[in-house]
N, CA, C and O atoms as CSV, one atom per row, in Angstrom:
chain,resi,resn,atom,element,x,y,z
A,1,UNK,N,N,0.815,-1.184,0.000
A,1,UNK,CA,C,0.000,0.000,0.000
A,1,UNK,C,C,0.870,1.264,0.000
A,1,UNK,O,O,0.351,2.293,-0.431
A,2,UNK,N,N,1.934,1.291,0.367
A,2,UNK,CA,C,2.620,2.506,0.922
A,2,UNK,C,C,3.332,3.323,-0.562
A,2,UNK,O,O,3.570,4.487,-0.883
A,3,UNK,N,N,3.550,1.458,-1.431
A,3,UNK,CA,C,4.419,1.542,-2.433
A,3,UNK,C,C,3.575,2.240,-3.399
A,3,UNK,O,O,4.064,3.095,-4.138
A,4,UNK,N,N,2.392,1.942,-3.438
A,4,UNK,CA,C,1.398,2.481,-4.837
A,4,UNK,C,C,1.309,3.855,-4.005
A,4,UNK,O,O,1.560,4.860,-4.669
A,5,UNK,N,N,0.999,4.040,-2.698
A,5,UNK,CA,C,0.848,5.564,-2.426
A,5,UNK,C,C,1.993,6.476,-2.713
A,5,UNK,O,O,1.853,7.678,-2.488
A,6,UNK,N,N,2.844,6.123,-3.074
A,6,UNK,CA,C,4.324,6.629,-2.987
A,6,UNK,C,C,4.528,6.724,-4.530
A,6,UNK,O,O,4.892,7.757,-5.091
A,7,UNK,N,N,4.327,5.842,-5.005
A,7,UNK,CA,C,4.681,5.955,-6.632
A,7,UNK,C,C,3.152,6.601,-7.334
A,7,UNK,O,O,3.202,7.073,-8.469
A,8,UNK,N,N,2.254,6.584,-6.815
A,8,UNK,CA,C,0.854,7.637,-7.156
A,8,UNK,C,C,1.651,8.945,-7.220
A,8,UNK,O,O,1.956,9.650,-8.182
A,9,UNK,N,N,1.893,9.055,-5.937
A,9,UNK,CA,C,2.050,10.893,-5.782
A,9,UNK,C,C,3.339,11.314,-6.144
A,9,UNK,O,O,3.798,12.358,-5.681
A,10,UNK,N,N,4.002,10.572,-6.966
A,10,UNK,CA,C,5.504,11.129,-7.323
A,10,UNK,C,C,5.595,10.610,-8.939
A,10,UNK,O,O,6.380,11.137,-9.728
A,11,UNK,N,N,4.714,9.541,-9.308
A,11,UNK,CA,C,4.994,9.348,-10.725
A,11,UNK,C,C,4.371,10.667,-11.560
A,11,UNK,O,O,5.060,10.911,-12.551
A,12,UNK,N,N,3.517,11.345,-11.435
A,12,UNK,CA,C,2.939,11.875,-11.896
A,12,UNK,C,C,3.898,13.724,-12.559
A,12,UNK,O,O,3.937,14.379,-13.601
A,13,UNK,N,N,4.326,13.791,-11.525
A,13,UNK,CA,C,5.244,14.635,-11.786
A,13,UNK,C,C,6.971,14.311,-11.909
A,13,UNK,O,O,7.833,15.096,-11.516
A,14,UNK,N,N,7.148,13.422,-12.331
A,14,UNK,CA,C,8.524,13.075,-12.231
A,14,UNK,C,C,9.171,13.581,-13.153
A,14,UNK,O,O,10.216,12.951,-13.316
A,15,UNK,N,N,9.016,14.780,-14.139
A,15,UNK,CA,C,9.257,15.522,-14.648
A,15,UNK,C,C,9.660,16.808,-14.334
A,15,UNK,O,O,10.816,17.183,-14.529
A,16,UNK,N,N,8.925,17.409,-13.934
A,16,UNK,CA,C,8.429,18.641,-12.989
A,16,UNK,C,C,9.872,18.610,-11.330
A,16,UNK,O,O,9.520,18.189,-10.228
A,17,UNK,N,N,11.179,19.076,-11.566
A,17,UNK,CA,C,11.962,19.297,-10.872
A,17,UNK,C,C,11.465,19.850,-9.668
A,17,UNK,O,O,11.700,19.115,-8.709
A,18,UNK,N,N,10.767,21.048,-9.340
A,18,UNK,CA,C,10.326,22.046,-8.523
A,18,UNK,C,C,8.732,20.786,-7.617
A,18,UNK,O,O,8.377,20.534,-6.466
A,19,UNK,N,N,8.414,20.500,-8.615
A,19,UNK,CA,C,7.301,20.111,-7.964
A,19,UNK,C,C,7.255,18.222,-7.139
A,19,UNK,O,O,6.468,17.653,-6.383
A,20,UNK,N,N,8.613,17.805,-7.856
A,20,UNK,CA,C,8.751,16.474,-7.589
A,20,UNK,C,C,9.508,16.754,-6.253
A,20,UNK,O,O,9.219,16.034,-5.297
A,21,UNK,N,N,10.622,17.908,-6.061
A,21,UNK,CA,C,11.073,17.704,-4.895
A,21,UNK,C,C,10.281,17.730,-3.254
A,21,UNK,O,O,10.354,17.053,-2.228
A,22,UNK,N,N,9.245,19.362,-3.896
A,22,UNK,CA,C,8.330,19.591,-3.171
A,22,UNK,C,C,7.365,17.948,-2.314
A,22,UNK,O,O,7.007,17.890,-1.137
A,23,UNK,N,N,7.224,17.104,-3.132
A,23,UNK,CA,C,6.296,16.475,-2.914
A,23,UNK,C,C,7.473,14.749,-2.282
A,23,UNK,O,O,6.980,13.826,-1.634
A,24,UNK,N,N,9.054,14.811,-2.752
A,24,UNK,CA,C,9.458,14.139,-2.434
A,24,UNK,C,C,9.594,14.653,-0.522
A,24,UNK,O,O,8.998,14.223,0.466
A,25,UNK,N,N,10.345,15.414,-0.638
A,25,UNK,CA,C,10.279,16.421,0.843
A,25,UNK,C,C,9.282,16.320,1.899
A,25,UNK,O,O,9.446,16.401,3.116
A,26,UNK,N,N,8.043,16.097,1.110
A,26,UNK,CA,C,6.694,15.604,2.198
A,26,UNK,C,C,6.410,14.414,2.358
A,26,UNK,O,O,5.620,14.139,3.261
A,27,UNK,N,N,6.883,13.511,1.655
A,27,UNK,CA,C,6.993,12.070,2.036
A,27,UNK,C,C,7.487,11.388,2.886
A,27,UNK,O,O,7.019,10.579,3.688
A,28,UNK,N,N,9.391,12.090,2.483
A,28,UNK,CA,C,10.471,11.358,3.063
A,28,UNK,C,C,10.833,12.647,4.186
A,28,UNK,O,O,11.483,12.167,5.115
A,29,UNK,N,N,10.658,13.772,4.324
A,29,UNK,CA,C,11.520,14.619,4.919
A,29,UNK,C,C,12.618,15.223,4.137
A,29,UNK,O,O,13.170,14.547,3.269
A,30,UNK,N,N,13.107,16.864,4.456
A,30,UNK,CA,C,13.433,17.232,4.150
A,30,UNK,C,C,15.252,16.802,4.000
A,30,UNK,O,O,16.050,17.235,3.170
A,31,UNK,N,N,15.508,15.738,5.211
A,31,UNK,CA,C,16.915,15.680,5.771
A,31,UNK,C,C,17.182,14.286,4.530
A,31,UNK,O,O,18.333,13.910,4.306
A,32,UNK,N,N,15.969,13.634,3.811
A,32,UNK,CA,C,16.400,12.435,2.628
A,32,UNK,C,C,16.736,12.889,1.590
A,32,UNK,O,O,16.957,12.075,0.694
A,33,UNK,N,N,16.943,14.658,1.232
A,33,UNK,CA,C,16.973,15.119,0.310
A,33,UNK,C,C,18.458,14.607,-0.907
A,33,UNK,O,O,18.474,14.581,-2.138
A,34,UNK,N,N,19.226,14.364,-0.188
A,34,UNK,CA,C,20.479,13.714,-0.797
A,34,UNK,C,C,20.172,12.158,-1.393
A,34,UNK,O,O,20.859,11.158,-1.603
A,35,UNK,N,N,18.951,12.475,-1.524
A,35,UNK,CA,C,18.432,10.403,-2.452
A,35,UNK,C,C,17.591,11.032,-2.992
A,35,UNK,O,O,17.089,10.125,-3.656
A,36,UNK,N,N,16.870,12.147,-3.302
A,36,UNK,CA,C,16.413,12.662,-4.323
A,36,UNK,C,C,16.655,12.650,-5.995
A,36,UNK,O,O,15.665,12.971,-6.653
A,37,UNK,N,N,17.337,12.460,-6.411
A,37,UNK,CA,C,18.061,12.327,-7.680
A,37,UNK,C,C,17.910,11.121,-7.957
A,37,UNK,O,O,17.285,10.726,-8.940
A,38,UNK,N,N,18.416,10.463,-7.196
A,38,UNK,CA,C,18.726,8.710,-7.356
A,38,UNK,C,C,17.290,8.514,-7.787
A,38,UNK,O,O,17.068,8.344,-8.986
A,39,UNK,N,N,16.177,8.524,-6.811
A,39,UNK,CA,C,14.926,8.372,-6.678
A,39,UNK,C,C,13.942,9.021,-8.153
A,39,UNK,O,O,13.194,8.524,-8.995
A,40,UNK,N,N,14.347,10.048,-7.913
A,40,UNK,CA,C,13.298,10.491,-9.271
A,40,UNK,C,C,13.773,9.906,-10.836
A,40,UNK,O,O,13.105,9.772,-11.862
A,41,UNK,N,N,15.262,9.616,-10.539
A,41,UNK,CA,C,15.882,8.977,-12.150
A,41,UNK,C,C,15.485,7.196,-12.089
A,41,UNK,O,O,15.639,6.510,-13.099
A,42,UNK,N,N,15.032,6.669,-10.942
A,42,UNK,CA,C,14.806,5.700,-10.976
A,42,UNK,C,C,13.226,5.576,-11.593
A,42,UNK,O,O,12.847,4.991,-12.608
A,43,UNK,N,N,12.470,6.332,-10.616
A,43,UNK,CA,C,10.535,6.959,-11.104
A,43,UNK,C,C,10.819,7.033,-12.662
A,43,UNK,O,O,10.537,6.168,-13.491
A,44,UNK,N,N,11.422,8.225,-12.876
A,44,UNK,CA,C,12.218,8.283,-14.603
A,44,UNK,C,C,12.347,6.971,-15.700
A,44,UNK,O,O,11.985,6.824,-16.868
A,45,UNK,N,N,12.846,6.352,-14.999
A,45,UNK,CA,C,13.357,4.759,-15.727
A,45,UNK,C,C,12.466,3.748,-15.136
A,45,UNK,O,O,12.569,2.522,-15.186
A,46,UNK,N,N,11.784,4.306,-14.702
A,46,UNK,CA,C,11.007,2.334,-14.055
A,46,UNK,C,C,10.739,1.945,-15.039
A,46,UNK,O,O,10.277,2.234,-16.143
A,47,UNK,N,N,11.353,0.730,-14.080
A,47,UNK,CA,C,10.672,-0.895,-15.017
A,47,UNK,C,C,10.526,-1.764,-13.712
A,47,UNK,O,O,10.993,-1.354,-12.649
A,48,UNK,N,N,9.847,-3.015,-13.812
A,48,UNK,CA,C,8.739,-3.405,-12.733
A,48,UNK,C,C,10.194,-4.454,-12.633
A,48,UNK,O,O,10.681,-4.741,-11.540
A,49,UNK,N,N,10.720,-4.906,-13.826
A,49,UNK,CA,C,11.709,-6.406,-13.581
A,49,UNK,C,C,13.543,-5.744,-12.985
A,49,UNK,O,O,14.610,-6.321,-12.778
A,50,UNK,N,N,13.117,-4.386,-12.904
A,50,UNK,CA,C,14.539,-4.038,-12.834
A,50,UNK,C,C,15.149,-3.674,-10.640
A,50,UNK,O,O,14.671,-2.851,-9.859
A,51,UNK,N,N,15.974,-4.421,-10.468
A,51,UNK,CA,C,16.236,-4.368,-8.952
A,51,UNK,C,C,17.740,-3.378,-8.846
A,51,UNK,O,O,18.654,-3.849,-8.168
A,52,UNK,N,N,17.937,-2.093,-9.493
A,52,UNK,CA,C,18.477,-1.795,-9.339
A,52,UNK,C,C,19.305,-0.770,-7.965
A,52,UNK,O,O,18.761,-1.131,-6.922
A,53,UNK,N,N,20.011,-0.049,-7.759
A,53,UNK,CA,C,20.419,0.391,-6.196
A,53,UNK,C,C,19.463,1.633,-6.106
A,53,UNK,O,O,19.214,2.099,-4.994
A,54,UNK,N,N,18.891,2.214,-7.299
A,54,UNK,CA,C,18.000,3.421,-7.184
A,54,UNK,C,C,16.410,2.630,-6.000
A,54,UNK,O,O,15.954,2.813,-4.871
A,55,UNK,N,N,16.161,1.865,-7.052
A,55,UNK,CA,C,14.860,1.134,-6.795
A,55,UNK,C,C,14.928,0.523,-5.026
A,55,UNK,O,O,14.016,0.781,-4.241
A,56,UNK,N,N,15.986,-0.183,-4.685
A,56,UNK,CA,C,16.731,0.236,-3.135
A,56,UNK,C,C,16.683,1.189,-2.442
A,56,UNK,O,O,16.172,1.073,-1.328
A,57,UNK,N,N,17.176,2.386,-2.860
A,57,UNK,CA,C,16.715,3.410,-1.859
A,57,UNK,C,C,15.793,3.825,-1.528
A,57,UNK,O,O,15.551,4.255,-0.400
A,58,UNK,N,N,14.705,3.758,-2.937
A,58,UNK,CA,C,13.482,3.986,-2.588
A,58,UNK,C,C,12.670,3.157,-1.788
A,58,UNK,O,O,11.817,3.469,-0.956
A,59,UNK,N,N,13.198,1.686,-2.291
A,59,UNK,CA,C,12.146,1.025,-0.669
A,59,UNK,C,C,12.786,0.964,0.255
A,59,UNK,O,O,12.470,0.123,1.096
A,60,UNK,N,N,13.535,1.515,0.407
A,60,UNK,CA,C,14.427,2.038,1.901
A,60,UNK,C,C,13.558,3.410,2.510
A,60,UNK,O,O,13.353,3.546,3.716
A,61,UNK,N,N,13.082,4.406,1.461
A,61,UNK,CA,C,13.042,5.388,2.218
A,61,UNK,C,C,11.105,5.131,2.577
A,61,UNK,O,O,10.448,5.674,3.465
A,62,UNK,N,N,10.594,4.053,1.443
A,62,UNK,CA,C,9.293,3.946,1.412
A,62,UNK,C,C,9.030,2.792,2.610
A,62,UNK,O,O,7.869,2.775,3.021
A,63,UNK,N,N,9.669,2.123,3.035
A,63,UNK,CA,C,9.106,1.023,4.125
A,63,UNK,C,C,9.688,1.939,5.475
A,63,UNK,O,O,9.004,1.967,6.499
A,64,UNK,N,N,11.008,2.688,5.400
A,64,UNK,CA,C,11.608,3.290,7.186
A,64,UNK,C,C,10.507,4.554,6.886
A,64,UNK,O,O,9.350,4.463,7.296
A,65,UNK,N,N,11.022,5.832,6.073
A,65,UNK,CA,C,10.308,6.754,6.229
A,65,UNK,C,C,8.862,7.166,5.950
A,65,UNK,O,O,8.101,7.415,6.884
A,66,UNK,N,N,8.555,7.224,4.932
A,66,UNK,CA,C,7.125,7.112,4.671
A,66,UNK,C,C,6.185,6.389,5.566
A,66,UNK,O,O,5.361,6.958,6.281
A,67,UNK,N,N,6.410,4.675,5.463
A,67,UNK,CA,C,5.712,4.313,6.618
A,67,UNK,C,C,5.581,4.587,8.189
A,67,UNK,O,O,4.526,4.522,8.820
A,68,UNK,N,N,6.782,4.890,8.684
A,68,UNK,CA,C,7.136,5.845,9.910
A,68,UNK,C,C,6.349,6.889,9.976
A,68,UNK,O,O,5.658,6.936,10.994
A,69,UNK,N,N,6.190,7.999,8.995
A,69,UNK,CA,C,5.466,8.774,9.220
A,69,UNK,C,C,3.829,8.853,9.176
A,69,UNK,O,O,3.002,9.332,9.952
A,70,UNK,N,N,3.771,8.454,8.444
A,70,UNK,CA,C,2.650,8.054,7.886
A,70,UNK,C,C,1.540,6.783,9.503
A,70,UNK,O,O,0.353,6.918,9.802
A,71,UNK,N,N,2.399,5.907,10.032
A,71,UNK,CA,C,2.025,5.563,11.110
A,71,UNK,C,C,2.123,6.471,12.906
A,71,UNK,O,O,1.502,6.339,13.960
A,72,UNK,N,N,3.292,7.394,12.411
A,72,UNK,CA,C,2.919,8.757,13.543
A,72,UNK,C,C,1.896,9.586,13.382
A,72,UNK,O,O,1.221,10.121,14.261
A,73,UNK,N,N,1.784,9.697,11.967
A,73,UNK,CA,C,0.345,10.637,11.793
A,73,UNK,C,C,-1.053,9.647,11.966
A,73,UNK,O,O,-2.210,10.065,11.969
A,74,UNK,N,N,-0.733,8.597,12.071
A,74,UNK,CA,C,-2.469,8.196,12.334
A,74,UNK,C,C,-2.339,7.965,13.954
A,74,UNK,O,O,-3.321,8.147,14.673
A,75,UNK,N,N,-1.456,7.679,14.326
A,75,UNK,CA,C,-0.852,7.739,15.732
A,75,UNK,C,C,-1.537,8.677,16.826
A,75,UNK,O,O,-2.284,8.401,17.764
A,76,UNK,N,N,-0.955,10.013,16.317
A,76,UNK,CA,C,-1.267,11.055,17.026
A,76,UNK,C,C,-2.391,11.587,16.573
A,76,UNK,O,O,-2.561,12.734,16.986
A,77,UNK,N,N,-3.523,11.035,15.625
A,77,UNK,CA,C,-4.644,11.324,15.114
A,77,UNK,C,C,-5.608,10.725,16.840
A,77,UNK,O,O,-6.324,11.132,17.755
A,78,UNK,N,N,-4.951,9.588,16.327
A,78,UNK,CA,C,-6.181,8.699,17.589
A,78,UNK,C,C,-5.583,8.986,18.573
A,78,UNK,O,O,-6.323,8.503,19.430
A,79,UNK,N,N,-4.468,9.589,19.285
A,79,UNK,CA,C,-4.519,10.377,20.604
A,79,UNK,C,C,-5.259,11.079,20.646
A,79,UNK,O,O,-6.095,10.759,21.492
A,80,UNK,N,N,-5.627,12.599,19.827
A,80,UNK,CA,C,-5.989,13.204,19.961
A,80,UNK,C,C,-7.368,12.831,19.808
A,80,UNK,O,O,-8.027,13.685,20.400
A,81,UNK,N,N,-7.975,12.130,19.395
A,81,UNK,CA,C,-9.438,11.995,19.285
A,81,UNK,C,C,-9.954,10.935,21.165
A,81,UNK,O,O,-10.958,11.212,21.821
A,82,UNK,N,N,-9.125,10.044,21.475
A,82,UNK,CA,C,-9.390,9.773,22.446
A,82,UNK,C,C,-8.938,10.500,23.939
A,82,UNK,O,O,-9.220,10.062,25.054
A,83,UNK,N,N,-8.115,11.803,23.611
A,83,UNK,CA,C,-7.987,13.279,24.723
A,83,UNK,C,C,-9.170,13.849,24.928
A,83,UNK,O,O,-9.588,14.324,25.984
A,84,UNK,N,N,-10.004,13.761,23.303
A,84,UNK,CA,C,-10.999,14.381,22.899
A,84,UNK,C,C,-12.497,14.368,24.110
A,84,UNK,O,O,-13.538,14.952,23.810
């Protein structure tokens, strides 16, 4: 799930320099910015049979970060609704 949410909101602009970083930045954080390149030339080149070190970082940053965040934000959703 994380992987189609991740490649939804970044295939689309993987063209778009200004707008791919923007949207890489809200995924992964601003501090993954140094796998940015790797990442969007990989989005760039996908292919489904290819296991290359790009395609690596990205499910590196899509299973630690993304899912990390993504499970703090529903996290602190249902704190706050059961403070509520």
């Amino acid at each position: 799930m994380f992987w189609a949410a991740a490649l939804a909101y970044l295939t689309p602009v993987k063209y778009d320099d200004s707008e791919f970083s923007q949207r890489f930045k809200k995924l992964f954080g601003a501090e993954e910015s140094v796998k940015l390149i790797c990442v969007k030339e990989f989005i760039q080149e996908y292919n489904s049979s290819s296991n290359n070190c790009h395609g690596v970082a990205l499910g590196n940053l899509i299973k630690v970060k993304f899912r990390n965040r993504g499970i703090d934000e529903l996290f602190g959703n249902f704190q706050f609704i059961n403070n509520s």
